[in-house]
N, C-alpha and C positions, 0 to 999 in steps of 0.2 A: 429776439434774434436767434435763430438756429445757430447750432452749435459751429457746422462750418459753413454758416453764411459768410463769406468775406466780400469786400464791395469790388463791384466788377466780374463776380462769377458768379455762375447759374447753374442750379442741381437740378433734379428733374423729383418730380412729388412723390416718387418712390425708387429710393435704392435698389439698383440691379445686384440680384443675388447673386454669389460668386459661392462655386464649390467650393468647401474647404481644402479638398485634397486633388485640386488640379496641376499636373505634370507637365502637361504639352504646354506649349509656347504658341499653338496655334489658337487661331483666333475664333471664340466661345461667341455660342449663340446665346440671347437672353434667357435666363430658365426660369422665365416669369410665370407661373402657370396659373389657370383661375380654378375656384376652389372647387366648383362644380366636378372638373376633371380630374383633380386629385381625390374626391371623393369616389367616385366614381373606380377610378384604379386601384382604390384601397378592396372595394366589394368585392371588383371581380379576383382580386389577389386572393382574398377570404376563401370564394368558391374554388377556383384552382389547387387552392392547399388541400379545400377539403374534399375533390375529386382525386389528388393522388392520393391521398392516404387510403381511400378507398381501394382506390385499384392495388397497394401496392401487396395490401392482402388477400389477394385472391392471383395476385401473381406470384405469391410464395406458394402457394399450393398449386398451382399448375405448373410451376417451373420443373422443366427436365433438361437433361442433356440430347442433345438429335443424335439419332442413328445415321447409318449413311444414308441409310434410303431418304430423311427430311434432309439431309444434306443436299443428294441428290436434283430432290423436286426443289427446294429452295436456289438451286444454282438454274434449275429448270425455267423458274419461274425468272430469274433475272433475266435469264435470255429472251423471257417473251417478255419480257416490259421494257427492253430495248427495244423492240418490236414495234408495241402498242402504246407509246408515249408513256410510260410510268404507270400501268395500271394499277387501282390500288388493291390490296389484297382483300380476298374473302374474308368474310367473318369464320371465325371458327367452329364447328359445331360444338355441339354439347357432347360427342358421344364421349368416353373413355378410351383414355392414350394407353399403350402397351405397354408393362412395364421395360426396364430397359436392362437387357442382356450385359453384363460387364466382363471382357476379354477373360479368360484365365491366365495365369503365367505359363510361360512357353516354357517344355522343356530340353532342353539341352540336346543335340543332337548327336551321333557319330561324330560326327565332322569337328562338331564346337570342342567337344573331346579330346582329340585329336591335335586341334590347334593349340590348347590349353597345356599340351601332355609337352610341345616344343621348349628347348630352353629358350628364353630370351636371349637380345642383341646382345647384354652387356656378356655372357655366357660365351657368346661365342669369341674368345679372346683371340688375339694373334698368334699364340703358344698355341692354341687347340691342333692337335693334328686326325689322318682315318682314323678311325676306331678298326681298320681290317690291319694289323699287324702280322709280321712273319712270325712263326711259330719259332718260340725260344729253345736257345740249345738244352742240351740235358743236364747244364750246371743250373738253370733254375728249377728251384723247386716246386713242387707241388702244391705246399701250401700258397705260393704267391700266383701261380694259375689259377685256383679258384679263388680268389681274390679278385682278379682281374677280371674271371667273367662273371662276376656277383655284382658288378659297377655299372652304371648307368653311362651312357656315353658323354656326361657332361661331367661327373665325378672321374670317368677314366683320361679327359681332359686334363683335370686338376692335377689328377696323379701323373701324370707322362709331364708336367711343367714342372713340377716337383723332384722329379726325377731328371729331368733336364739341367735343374739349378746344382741339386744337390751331386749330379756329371762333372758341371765344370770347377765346380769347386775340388771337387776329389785328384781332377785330370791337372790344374792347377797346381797343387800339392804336390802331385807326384814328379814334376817339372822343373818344382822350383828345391827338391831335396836327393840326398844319394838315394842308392839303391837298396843302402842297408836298412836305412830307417824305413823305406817305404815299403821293405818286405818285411819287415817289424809290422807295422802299421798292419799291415793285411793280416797276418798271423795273429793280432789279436782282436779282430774285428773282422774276420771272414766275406761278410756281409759289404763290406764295402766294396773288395771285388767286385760282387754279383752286382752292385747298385752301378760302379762305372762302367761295366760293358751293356748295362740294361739301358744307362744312356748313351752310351758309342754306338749301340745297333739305331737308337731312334734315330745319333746322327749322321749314320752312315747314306739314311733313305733321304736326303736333302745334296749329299755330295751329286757331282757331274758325274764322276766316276768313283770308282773302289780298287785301290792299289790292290787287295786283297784278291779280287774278282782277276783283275793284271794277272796275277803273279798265275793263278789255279789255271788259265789259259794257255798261260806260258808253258808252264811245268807241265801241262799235260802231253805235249808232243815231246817233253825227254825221254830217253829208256827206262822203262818200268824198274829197273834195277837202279836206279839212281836214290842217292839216302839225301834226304832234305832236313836242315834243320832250321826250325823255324823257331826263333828268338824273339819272346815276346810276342806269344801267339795270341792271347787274348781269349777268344771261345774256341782255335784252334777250327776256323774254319777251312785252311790250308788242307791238314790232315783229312777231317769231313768229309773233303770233297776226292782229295786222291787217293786214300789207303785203302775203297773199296775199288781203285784203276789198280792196285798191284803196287804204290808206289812205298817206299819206306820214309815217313815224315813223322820225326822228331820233334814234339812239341813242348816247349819251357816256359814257364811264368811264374811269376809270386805266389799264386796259391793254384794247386793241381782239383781235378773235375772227377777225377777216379776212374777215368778213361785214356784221355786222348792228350792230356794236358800233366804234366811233370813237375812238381815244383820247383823254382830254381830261382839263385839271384845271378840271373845273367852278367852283371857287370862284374861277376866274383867269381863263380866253380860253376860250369856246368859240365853234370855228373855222365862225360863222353871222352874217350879218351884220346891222346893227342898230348904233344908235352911241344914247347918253345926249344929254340936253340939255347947252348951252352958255354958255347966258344965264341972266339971273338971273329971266324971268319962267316961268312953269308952262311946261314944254313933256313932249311923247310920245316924244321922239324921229324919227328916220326910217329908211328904208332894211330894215323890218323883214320879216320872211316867216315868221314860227311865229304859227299861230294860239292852240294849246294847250302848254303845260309843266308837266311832271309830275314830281315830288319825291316817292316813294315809297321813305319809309324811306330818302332817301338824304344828307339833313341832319348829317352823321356830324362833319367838320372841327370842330375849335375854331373855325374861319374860318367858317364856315357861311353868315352873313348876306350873305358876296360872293357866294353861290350864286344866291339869290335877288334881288340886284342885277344880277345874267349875267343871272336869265331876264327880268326887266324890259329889259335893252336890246333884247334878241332878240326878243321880244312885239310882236305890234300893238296900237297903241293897242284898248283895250277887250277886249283878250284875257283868257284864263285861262290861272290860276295853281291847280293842284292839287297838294297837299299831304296826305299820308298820315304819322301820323307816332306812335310807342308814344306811348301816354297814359301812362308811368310817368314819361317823360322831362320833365314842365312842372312848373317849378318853380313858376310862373303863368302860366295859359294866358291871362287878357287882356293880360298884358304882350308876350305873344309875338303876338298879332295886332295889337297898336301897333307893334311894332318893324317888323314885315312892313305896315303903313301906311304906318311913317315913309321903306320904301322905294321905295314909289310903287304900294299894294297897296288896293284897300277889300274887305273881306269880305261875300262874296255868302251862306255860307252855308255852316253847321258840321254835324258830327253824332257825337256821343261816346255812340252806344248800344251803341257794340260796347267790350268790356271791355279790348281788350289795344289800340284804334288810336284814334285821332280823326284823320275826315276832317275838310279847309278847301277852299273853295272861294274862291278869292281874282281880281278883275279890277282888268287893270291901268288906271293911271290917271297923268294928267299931276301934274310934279310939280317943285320948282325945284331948280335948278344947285346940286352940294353941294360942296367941298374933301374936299383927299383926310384932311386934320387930323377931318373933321365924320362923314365914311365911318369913320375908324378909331373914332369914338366909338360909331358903331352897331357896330363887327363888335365892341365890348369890352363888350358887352352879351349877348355870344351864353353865357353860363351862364347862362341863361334855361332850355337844355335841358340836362340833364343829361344827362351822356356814359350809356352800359349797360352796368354794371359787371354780375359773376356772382360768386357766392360762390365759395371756395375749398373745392376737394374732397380 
């Protein structure tokens, strides 16, 4: 009895071979084959092998890379065996293939040059400004001119951003302290000076306008004999422009240029003469010689309101007082023209259409004997303007 004869079932006299490693689920045809034909596919397996091993060495030594030209004829030939139902290809001759040319490397051009020579994107920052700048006053020096044109225009980037920061830090400083310390400050560090007008001129080229630019328009149609002084001149471009018109302009700041600029601490003594009343009834004072005084942008001390106390002494009666000054800085703008009242000011006449300045026009006027106790209550009034802070970057 067979191993799985059981009664009532029937096997058939040869077990159907099943692959060992079948996957599908579909359904298998018998893979009974007779010996004859597996012999037979074993030979011609034999011969097969041993025709590729044949060829596959003589295809190492003929093997090349195609030129464009086999490139060519090969795409050639496709398109005729579209043509001609698949024709099959020639044999190949025996002669000898050309060796085959391999590209040189390419050299670099002009141009590639050129491209290469650009600064990249990240280069180009949002601080970059032209490289065609105005020609600096005659407080910089010489040695910082060749400097500047020794620099490439992505290092003279770096430097003008640098110069930028190290602006408003200084412009800061000088906002948020008196007048003493910060002409302290200058006198022992000269250099700083030079460093915040070097960034006040880069940000003068971003304003809508320039009070400064105002003031030199204005002043030009007064009579050449009129004396200007100009408080908190800065590079003294006031002067610059008029005193080769004939005009006499007085120029004061923390540190002097050896020209056109004076040293002074304007909220203190400036060295002009003119003296305050005495008495207690109204008076103008006497001894005075400045027709005009000009405050552009230069209101900056905590001490501030001795500024405009100075230009009152130095003023002749019925003079002018002009004042330029950021409109962001009023914390109340009629508070601040009472306080420049109560210094001996009346307001002739305002104009805040421009969106970063508000000019004043202010004449002076008689006005009575004050202690120095009643002076200190007006300069403790001077956060009226707010200092010019910047954000942090």
């Amino acid at each position: 009895m067979a191993l799985f004869d059981v009664p009532g079932w029937t096997m058939p006299a040869k077990p159907v071979a099943e692959s060992s490693n079948q996957v599908s689920k579909k359904r298998k045809r018998p893979a009974s084959l007779d010996a004859d034909k597996l012999q037979a596919a074993e030979v011609n397996l034999d011969k097969l092998v041993k025709r590729l091993k044949g060829n596959s060495s003589e295809a190492s030594k003929s093997a090349q890379t195609p030129n464009r030209g086999e490139i060519s004829a090969s795409s050639k030939g496709d398109r005729q065996g579209k043509k001609t139902k698949k024709a099959k290809p020639k044999a190949s001759s025996g002669a000898e293939k050309k060796e085959i040319s391999w590209p040189k490397p390419l050299q670099p051009t002009d141009k590639d040059l050129a491209l290469l020579a650009r600064p990249t994107k990240k280069a180009k920052t949002k601080h970059m400004v032209e490289t065609s700048t105005p020609p600096p006053p005659a407080a910089v020096s010489k040695k910082a001119k060749g400097l500047a044109a020794s620099l490439t225009a992505l290092q003279q980037g770096m430097k003008q951003s640098l110069d930028g920061a190290r602006f408003r830090m200084i412009n800061e400083s000088l906002y948020k302290t008196d007048s003493r310390k910060a002409h302290q400050m200058m006198k022992e560090d000269p250099q700083v000076f030079e460093d915040y007008h070097t960034g006040f001129r880069h940000q003068v080229q971003v304003w809508p306008t320039n009070p400064v630019e105002h003031y030199i328009t204005t002043f030009s149609a007064y009579p050449s004999k009129t004396v200007i002084a100009d408080l908190g001149c800065g590079d003294a471009a006031i002067a610059r422009a008029l005193v080769p018109k004939g005009f006499a302009v007085l120029s004061f700041d923390l540190v002097s240029d050896g020209a056109f600029v004076v040293e002074a601490d304007t909220c203190s003594k400036i060295p002009l003469p003119g003296c305050e009343e005495t008495e207690d009834e109204k008076s103008g004072g006497y001894g005075h010689v400045v027709d005009v005084v000009v405050c552009a942008l230069s209101l900056m001390g905590t001490n501030w309101p001795n500024c405009i106390r100075e230009a009152w002494r130095i003023l002749k009666t019925g003079g002018e007082l002009q004042i330029a000054e950021v409109a962001s800085r009023f914390t109340d703008i009629e508070e601040f023209q009472t306080l420049v009242g109560t210094i001996g000011f009346k307001l002739q006449s305002k104009d805040d259409s421009n969106s970063h300045f508000t000019l004043f026009e202010f004449k002076k006027v008689p006005r009575k004997h004050k202690s120095e106790k009643e002076w200190a209550k007006v300069v403790s009034r001077a956060s009226i303007l707010k200092p010019c802070e910047y954000k942090r970057r």
